[in-house]
C-alpha positions in Angstrom: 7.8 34.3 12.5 9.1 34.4 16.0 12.6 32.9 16.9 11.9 30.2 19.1 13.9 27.8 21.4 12.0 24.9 22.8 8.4 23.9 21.9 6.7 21.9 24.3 2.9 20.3 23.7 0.7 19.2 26.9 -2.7 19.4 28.6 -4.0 22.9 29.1 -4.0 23.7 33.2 -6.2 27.0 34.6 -3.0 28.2 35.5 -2.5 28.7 31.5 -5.8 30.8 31.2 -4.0 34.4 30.9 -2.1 33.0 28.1 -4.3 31.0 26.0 -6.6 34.2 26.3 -3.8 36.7 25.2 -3.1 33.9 22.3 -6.7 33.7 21.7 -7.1 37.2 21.1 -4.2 37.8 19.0 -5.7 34.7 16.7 -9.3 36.2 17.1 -9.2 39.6 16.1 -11.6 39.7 13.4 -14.2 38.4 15.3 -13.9 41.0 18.4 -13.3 40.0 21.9 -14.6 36.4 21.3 -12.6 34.6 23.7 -13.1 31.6 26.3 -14.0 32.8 29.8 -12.5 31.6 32.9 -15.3 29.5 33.6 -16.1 28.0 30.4 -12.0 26.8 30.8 -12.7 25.7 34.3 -15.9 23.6 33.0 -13.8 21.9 30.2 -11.1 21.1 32.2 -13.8 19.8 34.6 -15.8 17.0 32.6 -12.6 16.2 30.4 -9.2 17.2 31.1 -7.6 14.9 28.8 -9.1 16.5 25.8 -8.0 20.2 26.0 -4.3 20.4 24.4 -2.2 23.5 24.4 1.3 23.9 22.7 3.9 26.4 24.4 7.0 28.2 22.6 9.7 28.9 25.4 7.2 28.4 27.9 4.5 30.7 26.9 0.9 29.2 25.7 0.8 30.0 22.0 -2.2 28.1 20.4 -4.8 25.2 22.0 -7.2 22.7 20.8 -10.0 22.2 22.6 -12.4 19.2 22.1 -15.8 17.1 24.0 -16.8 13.7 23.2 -20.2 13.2 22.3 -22.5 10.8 21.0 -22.6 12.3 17.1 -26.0 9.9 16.3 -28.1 12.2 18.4 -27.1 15.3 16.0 -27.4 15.2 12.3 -25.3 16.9 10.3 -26.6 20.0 10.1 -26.0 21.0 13.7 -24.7 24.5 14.9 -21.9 25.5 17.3 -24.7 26.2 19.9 -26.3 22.8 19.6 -23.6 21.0 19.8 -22.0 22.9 23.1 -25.2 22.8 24.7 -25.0 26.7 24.0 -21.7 26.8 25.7 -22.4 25.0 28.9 -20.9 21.8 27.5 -23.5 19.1 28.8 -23.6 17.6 25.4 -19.7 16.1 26.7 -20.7 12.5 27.0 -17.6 10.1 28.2 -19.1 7.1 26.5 -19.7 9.2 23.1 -17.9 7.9 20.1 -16.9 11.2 18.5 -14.3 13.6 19.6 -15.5 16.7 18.4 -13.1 19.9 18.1 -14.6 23.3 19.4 -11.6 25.1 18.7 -8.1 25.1 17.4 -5.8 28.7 17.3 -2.6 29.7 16.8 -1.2 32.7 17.7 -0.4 35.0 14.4 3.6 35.7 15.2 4.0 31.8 15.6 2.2 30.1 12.4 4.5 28.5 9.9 6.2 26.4 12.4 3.7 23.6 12.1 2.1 23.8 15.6 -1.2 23.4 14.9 0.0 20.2 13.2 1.4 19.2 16.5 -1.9 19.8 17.9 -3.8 17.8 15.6 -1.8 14.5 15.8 -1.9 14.7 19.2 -6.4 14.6 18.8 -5.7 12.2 16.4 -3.5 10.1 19.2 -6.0 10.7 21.9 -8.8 9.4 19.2 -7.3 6.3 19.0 -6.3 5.6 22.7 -10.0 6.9 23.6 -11.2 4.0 20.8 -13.0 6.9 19.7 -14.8 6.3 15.7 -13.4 9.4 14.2 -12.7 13.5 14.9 -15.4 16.1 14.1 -15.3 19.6 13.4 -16.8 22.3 11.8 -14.4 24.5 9.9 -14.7 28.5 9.1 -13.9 29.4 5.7 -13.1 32.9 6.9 -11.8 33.8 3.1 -14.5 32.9 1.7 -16.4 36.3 2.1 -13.9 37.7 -0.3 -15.6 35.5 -3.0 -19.1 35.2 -1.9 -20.3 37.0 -4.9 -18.6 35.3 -7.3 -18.2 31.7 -5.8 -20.6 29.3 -4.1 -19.5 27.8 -0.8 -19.4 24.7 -2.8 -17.7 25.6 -5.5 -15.2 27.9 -3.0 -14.2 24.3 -1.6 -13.7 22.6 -4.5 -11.2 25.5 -5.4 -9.4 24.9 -2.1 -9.1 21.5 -2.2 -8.0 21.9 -5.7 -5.4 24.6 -3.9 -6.7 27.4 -7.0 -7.7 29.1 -3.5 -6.2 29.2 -0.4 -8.2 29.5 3.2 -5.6 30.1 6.1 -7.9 27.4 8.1 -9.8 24.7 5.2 -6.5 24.4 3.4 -4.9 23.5 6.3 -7.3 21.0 8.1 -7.2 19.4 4.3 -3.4 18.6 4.6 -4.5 17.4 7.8 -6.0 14.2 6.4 -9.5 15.5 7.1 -12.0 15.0 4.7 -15.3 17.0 3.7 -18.2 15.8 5.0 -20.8 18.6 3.7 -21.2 22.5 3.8 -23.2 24.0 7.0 -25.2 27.0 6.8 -25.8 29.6 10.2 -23.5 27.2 12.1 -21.9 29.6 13.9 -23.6 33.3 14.5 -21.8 36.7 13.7 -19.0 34.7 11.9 -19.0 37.5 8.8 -16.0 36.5 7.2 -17.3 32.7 6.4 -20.8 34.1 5.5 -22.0 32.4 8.6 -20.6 29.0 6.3 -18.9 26.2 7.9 -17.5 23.2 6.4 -17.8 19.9 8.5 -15.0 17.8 8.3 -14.4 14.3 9.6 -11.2 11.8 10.3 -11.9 8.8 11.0 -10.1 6.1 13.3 -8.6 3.2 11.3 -8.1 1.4 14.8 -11.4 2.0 15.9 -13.0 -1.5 17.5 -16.8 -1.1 18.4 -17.0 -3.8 20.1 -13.8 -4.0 21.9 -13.6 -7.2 23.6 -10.9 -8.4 26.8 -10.6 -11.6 25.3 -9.8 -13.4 21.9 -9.2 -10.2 20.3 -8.0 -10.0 16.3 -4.0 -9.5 16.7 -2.2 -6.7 15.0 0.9 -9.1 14.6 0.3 -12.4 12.7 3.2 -15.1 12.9 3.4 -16.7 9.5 5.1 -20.6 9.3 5.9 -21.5 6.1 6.9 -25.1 4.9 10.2 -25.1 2.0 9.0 -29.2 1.3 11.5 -31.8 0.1 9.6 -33.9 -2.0 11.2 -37.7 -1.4 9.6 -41.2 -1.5 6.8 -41.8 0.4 5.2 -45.2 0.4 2.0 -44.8 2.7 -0.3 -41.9 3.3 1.0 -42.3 7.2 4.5 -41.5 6.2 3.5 -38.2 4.6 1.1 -37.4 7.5 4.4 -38.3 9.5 6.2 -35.4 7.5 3.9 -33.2 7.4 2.9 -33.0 11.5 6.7 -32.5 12.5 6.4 -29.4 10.1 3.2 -28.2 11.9 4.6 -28.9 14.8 7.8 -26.7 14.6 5.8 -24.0 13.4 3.5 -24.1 16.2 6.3 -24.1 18.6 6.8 -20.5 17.3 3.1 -19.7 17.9 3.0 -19.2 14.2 -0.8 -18.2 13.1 -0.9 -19.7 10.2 1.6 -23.0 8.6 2.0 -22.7 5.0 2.2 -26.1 2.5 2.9 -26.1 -1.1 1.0 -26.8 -3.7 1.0 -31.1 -4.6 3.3 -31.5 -1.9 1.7 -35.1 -1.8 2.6 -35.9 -5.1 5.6 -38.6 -4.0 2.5 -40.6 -3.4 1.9 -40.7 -6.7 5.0 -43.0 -7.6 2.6 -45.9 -7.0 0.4 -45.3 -10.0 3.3 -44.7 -12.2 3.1 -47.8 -14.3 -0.3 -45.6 -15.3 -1.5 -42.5 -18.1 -0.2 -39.4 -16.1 -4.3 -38.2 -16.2 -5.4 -41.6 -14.7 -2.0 -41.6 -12.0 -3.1 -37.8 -10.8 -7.1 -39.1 -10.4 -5.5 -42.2 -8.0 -4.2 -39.4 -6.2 -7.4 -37.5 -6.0 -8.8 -40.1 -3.5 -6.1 -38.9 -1.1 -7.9 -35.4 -0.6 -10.6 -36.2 2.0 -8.3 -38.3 4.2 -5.7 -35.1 4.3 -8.4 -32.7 5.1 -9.5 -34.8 7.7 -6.2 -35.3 9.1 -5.3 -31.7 8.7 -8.7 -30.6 10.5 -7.1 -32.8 13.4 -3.7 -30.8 12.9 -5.2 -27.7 13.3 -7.0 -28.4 16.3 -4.4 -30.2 18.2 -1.4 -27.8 17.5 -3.9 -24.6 17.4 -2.8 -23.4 13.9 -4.7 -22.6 10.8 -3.1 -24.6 8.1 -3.0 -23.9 4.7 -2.9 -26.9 3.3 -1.3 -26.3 -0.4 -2.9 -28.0 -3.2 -4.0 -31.6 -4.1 -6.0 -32.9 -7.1 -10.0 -33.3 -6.4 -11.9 -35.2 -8.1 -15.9 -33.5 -8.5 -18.5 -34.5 -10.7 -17.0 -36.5 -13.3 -13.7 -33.1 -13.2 -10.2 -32.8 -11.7 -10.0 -29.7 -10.0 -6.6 -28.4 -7.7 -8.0 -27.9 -4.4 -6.6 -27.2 -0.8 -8.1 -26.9 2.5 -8.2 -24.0 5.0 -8.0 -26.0 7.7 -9.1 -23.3 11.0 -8.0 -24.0 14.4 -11.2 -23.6 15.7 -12.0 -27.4 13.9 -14.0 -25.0 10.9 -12.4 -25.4 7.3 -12.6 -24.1 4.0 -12.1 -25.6 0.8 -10.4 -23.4 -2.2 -9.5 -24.2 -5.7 -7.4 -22.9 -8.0 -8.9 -20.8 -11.2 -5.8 -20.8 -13.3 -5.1 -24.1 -14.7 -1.7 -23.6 -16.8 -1.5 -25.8 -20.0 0.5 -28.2 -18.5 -1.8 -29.1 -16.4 -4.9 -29.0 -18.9 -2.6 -31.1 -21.1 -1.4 -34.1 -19.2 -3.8 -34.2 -16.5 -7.0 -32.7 -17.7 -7.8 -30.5 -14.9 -10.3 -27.7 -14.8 -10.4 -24.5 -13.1 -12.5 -23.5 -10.2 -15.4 -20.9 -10.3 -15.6 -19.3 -7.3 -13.4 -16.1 -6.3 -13.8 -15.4 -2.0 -12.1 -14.3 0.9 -11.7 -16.4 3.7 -12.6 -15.1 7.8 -10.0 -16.0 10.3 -9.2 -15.6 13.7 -6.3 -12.9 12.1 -8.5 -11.2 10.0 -9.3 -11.5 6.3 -7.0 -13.5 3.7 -7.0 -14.4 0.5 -5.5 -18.0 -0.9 -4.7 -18.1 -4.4 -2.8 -21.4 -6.0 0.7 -20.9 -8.1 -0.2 -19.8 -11.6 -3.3 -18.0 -9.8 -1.3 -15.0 -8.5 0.1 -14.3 -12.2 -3.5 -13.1 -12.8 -3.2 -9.6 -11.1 -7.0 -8.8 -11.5 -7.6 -11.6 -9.0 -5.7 -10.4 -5.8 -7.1 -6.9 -7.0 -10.5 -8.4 -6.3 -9.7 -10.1 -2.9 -8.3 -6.8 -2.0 -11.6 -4.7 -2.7 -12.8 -7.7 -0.1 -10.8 -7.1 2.4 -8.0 -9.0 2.2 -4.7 -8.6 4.3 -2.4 -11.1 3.8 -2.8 -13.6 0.1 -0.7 -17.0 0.5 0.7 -18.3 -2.3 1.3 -22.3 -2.4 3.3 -22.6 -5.4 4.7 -25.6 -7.5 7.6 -24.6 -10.0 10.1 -26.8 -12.0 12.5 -24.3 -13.3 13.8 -21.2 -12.2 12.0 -18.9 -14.8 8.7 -20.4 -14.1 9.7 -19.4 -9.8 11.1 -16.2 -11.4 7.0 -15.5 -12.8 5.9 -16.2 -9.3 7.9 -14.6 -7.1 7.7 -11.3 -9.1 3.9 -11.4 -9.7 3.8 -12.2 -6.1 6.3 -9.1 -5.3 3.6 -6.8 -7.3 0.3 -8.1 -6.2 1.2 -7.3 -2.6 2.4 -3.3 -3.7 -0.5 -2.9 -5.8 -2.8 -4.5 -3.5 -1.2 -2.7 -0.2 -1.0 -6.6 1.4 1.4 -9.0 2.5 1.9 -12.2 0.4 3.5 -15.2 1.6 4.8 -18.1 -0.9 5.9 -21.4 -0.3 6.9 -24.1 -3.1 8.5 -27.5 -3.1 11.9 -28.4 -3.2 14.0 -31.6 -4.6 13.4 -33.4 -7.3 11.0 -36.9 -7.5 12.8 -39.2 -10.1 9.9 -41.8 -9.9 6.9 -39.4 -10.8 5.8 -38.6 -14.3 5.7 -34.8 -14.8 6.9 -33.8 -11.6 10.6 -35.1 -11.7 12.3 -31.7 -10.4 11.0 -28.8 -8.6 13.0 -25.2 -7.9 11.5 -22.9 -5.3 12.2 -20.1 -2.3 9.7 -19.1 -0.1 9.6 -15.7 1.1 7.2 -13.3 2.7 6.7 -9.8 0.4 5.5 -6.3 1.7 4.6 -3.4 0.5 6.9 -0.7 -0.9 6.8 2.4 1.7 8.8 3.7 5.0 7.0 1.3 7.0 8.0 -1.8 4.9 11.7 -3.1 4.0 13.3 -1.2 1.4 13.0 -4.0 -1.2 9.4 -5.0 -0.2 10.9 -8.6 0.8 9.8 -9.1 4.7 11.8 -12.4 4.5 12.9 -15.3 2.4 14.1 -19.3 2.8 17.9 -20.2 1.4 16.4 -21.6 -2.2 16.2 -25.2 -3.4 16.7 -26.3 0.9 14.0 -27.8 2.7 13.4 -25.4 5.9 10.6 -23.5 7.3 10.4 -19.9 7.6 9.1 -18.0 10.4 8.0 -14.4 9.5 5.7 -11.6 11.4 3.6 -9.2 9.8 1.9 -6.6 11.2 -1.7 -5.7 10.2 -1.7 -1.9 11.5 1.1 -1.0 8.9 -1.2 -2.2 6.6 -3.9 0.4 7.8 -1.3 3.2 8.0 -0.7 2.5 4.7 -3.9 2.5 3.2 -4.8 6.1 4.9 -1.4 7.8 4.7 1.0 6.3 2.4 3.4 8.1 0.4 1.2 6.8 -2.5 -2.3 5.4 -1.6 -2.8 2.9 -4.4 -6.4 1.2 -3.4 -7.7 5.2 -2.6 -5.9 6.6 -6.1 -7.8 4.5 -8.6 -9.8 5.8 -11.5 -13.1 4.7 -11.1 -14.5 7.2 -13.1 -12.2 5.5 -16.0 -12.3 1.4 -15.3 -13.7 -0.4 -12.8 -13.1 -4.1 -12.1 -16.0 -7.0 -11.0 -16.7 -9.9 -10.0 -18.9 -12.2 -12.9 -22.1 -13.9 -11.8 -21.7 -17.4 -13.1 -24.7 -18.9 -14.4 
C-alpha cells in the first residue's frame, strides 16, 4: 500500500488520459492491453462529462469510474457489454434515461485498501440522486470465480460470496457497497476468462428518486408537527370549546405547522351537563357533538391550511359507541378513524366498541398512520401501518395516572424504533371535577424517533413540560427516515424473518 498524502476525487479531464491509462493497465493486467482509447475518453467526456469520476493520490490519477445514462426498459436483463455501449461508440447514452449505468470502475493495484473505490461509488451514488436518476446499474466480473468453475456454479459461487465463505476482489466489494444482485449473466463480456465470460448484474436503487417530479406542490422532506398539551376546564357551550380549540390551531399555524395535534376526548368538559345522568347515557349526549366538530374542524383546516388531527370523541353508529376522530385535510377532504382498542374502562362504564378497520391515511406530507391511546400499546398494529407505508403514527392519548402515561409513552417510544417512524403524542392535562370518570388527567406530549446516528441519542425528538397546557412545535424529517430504512446501523423492517412469522391483516366478514 502506497504512502500517500492528499487524495483528491473530481471529474475526469483529457488532460488525465496518460494517467487513467497507466492506472488502467496496472488494474487490467490479466486481461491484456484492454484499456480505453483516447477517443473513446474524448466521446465520454463528450455526451456526459458529469458522469466520468476519477480519484487522484498526490495528484496522480489512480482509479476512475466511468458511467452513461440510458433508458434500461429498452434492454432486458440479459444484455452484454457490447449492447449496452452500442459496441463502444456510446450512442445508447440517453440524457433523459433513468438509469446510470457503470461501464467501469479500477483501482490501481499499489493503492487498494485505502477505500477509494468507495469514494468513487458514493460519489455515483450522489450524482444518482441529483440526476433524479431510479437507480445504478452494473454488471460485475467475478474474476475468482474461474478458480472454482469446476466445482461451483456461478450461482452457488455468489451465494458463497455474499455469505463471505469466498471472497471476489470485485463482487465482495460492490456487496459492501449496498448493491444488491439482480441475476447472473452469461457471455456478457467477451474474452473475460477469469469470470468464465460470467457477470453478475447488480443494482442500487434511488430512495429519493421522484418520477414525476413536479415544480409545484411537491411532498416536503421536512414536516412541522403542532401539538396541543389541552387543559381540560369548564366549558358551557360547544362555541366556547370551538373558541379554545381555534386559538390552538391558530398558533400552530402561525408556525406553518403541517399537521395540529388534539387529544383524545378533549371535549369531554362538555359533558358536565349530562352529569345528573348514567355515565353510558352522559358519554352518548356527547356523541351528538361529533358531526358539528368535524364540520367545524373541516372549516379549521381550510381556513388556517393545516391538517388537523382531531383527537377522539364518542360516535354514536348503528345502535354502538365507537371512539372516533377526524382527519380533517387542508385541502377541505377528511377522514374518519376509530380506535380498535377499547380498554375495560371504557367497555365498563360506557359500553363502547372497537372499530374494524386498520388503514393508512394519504396526505399532502406523505403517508401516516393515527392510532387512538390504548391503540399504540398493541405493537402488531403500527407494525402493520408500517408494512403500508407509514411515516409518522400520531398518538392522541387520554391518561389519568402516571403509570397508565408511563404505558403510552414507552409503547409509543418502541413502536417508532421498531417501526423505523416518528410518533407524535399528545394527551390532556388538568383535572375536570364535574365529570364522572374523567375527574383528573396526567400527560406530556412529545415527538419520538428512531434510535440511530441520524436521530437524538435517546430517540425523544422533543417533549412538552408535563401536566402544563402548551403546544409543542417539532420538525421531522422524512429523508432520515429513508436513510434509515436502506442503511441503518440495524435495518429492522429489511431484517425480519419472514421465512419464520409473518404478520396480516384479517378479512372481516
Amino acid at each position: 500500500m502506497e504512502v500517500i498524502n492528499k487524495i483528491e476525487l473530481r471529474n475526469l479531464s483529457m488532460n488525465d488520459y496518460l494517467e487513467l491509462k497507466s492506472s488502467m493497465l496496472e488494474a487490467y493486467k490479466e486481461l491484456e492491453d484492454d484499456y480505453w482509447r483516447h477517443d473513446e475518453i474524448k466521446q465520454l467526456l463528450t455526451i456526459f462529462p458529469e458522469g466520468q469520476l476519477v480519484v487522484l493520490a498526490d495528484g496522480k490519477v489512480v482509479g476512475a469510474a466511468l458511467s452513461l445514462i440510458v433508458d434500461y426498459k429498452k434492454y432486458d436483463d440479459n444484455h452484454t457489454y457490447n449492447e449496452i455501449t452500442g459496441k463502444g461508440t456510446f450512442s445508447t447514452h440517453n440524457d433523459d434515461g433513468d438509469v446510470l449505468y457503470g461501464i467501469d470502475v479500477f483501482i490501481h493495484p499499489k493503492y487498494r485498501g485505502l477505500r477509494l473505490g468507495r469514494r468513487l461509488y458514493d460519489a455515483r451514488k450522489e450524482l444518482c440522486e441529483n440526476l433524479n436518476l431510479k437507480s445504478i446499474i452494473f454488471a460485475g466480473r467475478i474474476p475468482n470465480y474461474n478458480k472454482v468453475s469446476k466445482e461451483l456454479t456461478p450461482k452457488q459461487y455468489i451465494e458463497k460470496v455474499k455469505m463471505k465463505e469466498l471472497y471476489d476482489p470485485v463482487l465482495s466489494f460492490q456487496l459492501s457497497n449496498d448493491f444488491h444482485v439482480k441475476k447472473v449473466m452469461k457471455n456478457y463480456l467477451e474474452g473475460d476468462f477469469h469470470s468464465q465470460e460470467y457477470a453478475v448484474l447488480l443494482e442500487w436503487n434511488n430512495i429519493y428518486y421522484d418520477k414525476s417530479p413536479k415544480f409545484i406542490n411537491n411532498q416536503k422532506s421536512v414536516i412541522r408537527l403542532g401539538l396541543i398539551q389541552w387543559q381540560m376546564r369548564p366549558l358551557r357551550t360547544l362555541d366556547a370549546l370551538f373558541e379554545q380549540a381555534e386559538f390552538f390551531i391558530d398558533a400552530v399555524s402561525g408556525y406553518e405547522s403541517d399537521f395540529a395535534l388534539f387529544p383524545e376526548l378533549f371535549i369531554a368538559p362538555l359533558m358536565a351537563d349530562y352529569n345528573h345522568l348514567s355515565e353510558a347515557d352522559a358519554i352518548r349526549e356527547l356523541a351528538k357533538y361529533a358531526e358539528p366538530i368535524h364540520k367545524k374542524f373541516q372549516e379549521f383546516a381550510i381556513s388556517y391550511n393545516i391538517n388537523i388531527i382531531s383527537g377522539s370523541m364518542p360516535y354514536a353508529e348503528d345502535g354502538k359507541l365507537y371512539n372516533v376522530g377526524y382527519l380533517c385535510k387542508r385541502d377541505g377532504t377528511s377522514e374518519m378513524y376509530r380506535k380498535l382498542h377499547i380498554t375495560p374502562n371504557e367497555a365498563f362504564h360506557w359500553g363502547m366498541s372497537g372499530g374494524t378497520e386498520i388503514k393508512t391515511f394519504d396526505t399532502d406530507c406523505g403517508k401516516i398512520g393515527i392510532v387512538v391511546c390504548y391503540d399504540v400499546e398493541f405493537p402488531e398494529l403500527p407494525r402493520l401501518l408500517a408494512d403500508d407505508g407509514m411515516q409518522i403514527l400520531f398518538v392522541p392519548f387520554l391518561t389519568d395516572t402516571q403509570n397508565g402515561y408511563t404505558r403510552v409513552r414507552n409503547c409509543a417510544q418502541a413502536r417508532a424504533i421498531e417501526n423505523e417512524c416518528y410518533v407524535a403524542i399528545a394527551g390532556c392535562v388538568g383535572n375536570l371535577p364535574r365529570v364522572n370518570n374523567m375527574d383528573i388527567q396526567f400527560a406530556q406530549a412529545a415527538v419520538f424517533t428512531p434510535s440511530d446516528f441520524s436521530f437524538p441519542t435517546n430517540g425523544v425528538k422533543a417533549e412538552a413540560t408535563p401536566n402544563t397546557e402548551m403546544t409543542l412545535i417539532v420538525d421531522v424529517d422524512i429523508d432520515l427516515l429513508k436513510q434509515l430504512h436502506e442503511h441503518g446501523s440495524v435495518t429492522i423492517l429489511k431484517d425480519r424473518r419472514f421465512d419464520l412469522y409473518q404478520l396480516r391483516k384479517k378479512k372481516i366478514q
